[in-house]
Backbone as a chain_set.jsonl record, in Angstrom:
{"seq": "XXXXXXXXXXXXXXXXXXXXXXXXXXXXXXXXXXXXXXXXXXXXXXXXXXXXXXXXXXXXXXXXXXXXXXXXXXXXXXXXXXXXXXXXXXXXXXX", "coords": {"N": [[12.494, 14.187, 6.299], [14.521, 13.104, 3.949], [17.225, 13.805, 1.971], [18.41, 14.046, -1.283], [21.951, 13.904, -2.843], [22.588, 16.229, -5.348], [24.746, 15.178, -6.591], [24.208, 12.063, -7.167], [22.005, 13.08, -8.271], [22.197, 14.136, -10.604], [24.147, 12.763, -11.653], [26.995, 13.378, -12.029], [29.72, 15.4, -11.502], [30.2, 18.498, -9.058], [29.439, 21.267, -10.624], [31.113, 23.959, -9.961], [32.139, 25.755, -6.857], [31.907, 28.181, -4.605], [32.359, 30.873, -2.473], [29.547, 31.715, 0.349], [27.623, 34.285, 0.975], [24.956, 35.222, 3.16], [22.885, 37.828, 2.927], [21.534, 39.789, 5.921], [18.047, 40.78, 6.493], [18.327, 43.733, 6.98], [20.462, 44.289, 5.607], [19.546, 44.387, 3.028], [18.968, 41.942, 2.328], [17.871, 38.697, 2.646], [14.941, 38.094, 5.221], [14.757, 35.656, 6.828], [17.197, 32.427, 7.102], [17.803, 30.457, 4.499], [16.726, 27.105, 3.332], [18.686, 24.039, 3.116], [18.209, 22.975, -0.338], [17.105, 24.362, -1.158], [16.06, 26.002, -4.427], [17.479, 28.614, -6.582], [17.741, 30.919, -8.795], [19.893, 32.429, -10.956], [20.241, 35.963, -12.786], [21.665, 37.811, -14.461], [23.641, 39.796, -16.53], [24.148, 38.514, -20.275], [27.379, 38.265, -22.04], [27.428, 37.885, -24.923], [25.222, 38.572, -25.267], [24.197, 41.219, -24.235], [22.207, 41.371, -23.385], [20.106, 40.881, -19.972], [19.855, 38.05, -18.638], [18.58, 34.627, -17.058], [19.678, 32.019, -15.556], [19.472, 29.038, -14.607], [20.898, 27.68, -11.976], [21.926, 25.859, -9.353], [22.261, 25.756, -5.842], [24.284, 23.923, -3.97], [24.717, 23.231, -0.348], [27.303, 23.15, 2.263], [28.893, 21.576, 5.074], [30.937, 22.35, 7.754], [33.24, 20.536, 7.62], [33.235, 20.18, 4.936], [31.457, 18.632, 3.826], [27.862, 17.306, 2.264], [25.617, 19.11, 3.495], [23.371, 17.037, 4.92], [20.416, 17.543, 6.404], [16.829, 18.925, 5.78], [15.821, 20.31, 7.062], [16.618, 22.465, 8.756], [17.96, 25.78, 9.406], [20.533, 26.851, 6.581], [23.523, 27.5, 7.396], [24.51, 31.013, 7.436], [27.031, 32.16, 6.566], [29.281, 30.446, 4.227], [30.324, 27.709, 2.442], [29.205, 26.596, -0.92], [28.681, 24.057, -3.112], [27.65, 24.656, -7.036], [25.739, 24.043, -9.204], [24.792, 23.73, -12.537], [21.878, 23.992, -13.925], [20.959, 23.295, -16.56], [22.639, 20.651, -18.793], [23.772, 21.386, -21.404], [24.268, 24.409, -20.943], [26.741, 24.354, -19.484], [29.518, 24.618, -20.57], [29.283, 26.957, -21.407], [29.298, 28.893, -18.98]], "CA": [[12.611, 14.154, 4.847], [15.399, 12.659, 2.94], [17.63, 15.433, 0.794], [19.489, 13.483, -2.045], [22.69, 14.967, -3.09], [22.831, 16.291, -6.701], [25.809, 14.394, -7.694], [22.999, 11.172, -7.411], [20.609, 13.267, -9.264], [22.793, 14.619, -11.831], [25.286, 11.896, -11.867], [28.36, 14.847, -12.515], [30.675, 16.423, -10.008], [29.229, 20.076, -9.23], [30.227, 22.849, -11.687], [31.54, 24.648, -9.212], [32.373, 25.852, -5.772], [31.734, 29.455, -4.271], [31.812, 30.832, -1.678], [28.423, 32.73, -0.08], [27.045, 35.113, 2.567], [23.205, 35.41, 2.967], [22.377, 39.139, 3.515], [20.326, 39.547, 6.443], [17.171, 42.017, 6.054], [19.235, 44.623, 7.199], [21.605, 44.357, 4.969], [19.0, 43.888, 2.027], [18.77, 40.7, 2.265], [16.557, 37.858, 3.366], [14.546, 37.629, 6.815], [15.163, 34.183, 6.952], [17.865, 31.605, 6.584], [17.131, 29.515, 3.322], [17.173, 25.857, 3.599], [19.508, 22.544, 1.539], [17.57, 22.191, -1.633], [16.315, 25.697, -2.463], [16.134, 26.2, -5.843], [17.615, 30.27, -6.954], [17.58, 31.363, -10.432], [20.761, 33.651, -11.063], [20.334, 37.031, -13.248], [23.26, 38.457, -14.864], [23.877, 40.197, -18.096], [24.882, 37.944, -20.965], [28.174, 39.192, -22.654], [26.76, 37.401, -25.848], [23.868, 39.301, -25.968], [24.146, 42.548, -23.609], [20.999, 41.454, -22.312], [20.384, 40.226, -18.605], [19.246, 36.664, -18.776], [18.109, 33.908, -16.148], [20.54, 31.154, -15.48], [19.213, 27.821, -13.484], [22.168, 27.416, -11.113], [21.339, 25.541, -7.7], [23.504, 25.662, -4.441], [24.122, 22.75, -2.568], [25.414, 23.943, 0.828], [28.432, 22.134, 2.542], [28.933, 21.77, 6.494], [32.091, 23.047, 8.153], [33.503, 19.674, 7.102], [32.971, 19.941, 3.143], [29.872, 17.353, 3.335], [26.699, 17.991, 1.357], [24.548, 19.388, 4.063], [21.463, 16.539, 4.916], [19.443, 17.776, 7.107], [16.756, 19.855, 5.241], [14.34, 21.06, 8.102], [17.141, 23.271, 9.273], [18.518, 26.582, 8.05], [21.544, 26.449, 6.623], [24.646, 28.603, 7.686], [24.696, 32.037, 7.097], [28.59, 32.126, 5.683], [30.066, 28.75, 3.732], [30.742, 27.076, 0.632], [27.944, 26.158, -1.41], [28.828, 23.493, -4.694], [27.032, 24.979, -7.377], [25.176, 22.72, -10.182], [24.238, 24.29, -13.716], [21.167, 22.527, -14.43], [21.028, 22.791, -18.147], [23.738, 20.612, -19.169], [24.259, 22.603, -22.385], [24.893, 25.662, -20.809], [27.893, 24.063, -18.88], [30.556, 25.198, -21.155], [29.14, 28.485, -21.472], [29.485, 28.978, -17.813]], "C": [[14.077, 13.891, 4.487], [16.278, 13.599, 1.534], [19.007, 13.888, 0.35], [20.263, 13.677, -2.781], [22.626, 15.221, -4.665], [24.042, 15.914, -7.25], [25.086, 12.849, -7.873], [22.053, 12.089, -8.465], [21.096, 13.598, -10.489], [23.223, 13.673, -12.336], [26.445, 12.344, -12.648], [28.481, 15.34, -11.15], [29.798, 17.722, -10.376], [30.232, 20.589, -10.381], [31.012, 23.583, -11.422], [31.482, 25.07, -8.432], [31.91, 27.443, -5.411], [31.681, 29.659, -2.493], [30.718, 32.032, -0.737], [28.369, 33.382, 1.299], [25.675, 35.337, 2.495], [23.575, 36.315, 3.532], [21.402, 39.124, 4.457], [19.071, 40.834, 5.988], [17.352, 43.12, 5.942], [19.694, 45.053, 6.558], [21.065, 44.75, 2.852], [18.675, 43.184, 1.851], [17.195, 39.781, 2.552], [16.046, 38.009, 4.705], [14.639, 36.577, 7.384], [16.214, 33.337, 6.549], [17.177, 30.867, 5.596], [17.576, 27.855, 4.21], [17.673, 24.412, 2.288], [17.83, 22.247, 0.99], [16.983, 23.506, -2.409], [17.122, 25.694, -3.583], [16.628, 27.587, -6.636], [18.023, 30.007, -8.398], [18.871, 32.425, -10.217], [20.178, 34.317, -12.751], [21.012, 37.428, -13.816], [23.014, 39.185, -16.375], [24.598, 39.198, -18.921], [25.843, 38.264, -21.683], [28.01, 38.717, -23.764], [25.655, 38.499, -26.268], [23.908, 40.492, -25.827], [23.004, 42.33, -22.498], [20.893, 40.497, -21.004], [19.278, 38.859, -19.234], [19.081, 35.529, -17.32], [18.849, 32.511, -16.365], [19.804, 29.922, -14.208], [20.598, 27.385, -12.529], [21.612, 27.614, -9.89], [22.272, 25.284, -6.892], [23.247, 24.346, -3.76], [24.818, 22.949, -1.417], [26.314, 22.881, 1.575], [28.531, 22.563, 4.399], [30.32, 22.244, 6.616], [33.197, 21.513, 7.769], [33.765, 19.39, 5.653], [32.289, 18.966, 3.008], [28.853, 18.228, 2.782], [25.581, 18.054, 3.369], [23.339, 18.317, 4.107], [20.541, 16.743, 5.401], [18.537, 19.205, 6.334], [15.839, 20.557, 6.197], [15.18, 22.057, 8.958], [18.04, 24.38, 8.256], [19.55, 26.509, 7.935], [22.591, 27.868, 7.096], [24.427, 30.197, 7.159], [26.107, 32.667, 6.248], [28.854, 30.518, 5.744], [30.173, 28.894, 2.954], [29.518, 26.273, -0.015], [28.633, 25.264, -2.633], [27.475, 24.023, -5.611], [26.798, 23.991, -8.636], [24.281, 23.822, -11.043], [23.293, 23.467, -14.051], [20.818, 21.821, -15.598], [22.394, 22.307, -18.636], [24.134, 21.487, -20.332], [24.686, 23.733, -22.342], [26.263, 25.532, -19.451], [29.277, 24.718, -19.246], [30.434, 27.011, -20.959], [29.546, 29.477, -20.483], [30.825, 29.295, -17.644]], "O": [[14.84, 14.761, 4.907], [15.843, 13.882, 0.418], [19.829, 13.211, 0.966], [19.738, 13.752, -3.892], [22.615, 14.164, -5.295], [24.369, 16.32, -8.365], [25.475, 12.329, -8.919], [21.465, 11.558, -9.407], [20.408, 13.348, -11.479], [22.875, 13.442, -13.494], [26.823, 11.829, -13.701], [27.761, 15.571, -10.178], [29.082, 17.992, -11.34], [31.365, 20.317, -10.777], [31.75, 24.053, -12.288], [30.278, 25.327, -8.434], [31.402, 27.905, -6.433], [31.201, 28.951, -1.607], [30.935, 33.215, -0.996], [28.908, 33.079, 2.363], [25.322, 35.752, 1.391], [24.372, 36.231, 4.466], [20.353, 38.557, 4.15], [19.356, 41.706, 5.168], [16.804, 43.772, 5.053], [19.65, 46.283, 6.513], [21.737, 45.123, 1.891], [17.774, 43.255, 1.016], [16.007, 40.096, 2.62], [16.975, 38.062, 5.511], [14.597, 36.572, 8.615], [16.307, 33.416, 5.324], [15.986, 30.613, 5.777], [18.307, 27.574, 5.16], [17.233, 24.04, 1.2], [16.833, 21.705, 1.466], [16.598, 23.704, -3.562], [18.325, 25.492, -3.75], [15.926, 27.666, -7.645], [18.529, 29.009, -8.91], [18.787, 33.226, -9.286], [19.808, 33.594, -13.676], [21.394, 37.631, -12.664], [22.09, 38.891, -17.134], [25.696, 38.874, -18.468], [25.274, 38.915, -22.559], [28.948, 39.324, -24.281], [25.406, 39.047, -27.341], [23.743, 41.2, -26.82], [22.848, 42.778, -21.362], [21.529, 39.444, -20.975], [18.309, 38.844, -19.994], [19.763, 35.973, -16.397], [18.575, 31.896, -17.396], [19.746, 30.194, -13.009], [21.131, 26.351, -12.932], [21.097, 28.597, -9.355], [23.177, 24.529, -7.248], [22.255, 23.901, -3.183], [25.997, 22.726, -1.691], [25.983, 21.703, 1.445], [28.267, 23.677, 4.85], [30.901, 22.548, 5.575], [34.331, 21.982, 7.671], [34.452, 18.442, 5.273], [32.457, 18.294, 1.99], [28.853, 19.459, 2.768], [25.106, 17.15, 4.057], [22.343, 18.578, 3.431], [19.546, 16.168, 4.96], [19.098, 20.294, 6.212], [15.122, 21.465, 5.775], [14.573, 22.557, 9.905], [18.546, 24.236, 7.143], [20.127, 26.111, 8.946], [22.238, 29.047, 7.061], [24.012, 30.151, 6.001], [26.041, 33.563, 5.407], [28.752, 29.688, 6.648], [30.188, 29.99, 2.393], [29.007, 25.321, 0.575], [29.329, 26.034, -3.295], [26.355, 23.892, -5.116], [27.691, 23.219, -8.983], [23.401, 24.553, -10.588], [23.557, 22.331, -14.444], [20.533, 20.646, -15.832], [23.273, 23.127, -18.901], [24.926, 22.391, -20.067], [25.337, 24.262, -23.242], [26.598, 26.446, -18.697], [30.022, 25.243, -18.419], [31.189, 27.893, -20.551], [30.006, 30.583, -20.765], [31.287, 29.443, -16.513]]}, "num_chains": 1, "name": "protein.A"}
């Protein structure tokens, strides 16, 4: 399968950079490595509102190189740098 980077799908540099640690089960976390293209929803409290709200913000995971990760049939790293992509442009600024 073919993983096509979200600066093609968006056509915009990412939003921003981070960098992540997957928890293992242990830890709280996942039992599994995720793999390039999952989709996560972030959570947070809005300081606008008070109330916690649901933010579309998708990781694109980067190799030890700073490339977009292509291979999606493998899991990705456990510690790196993910580019992160807001998917509602409108809530870009807000961000």
């Amino acid at each position: 399968m073919y993983y096509k980077p979200y600066e093609v799908v968006f056509q915009r540099k990412p939003d921003f950079r981070v960098t992540y640690a997957i928890f293992t089960q242990e830890e709280g976390g996942r039992y599994s490595l995720p793999f390039q293209g999952i989709r996560w929803d972030f959570q947070y409290e809005d300081p606008e509102t008070g109330r916690k709200n649901f933010f579309i913000i998708w990781p694109e995971f980067e190799d030890l190189h700073g490339n977009v990760i292509q291979e999606v049939d493998l899991p990705i790293p456990r510690h790196g740098i993910a580019r992160m992509w807001i998917v509602d442009s409108e809530r870009i600024n807000y961000h």
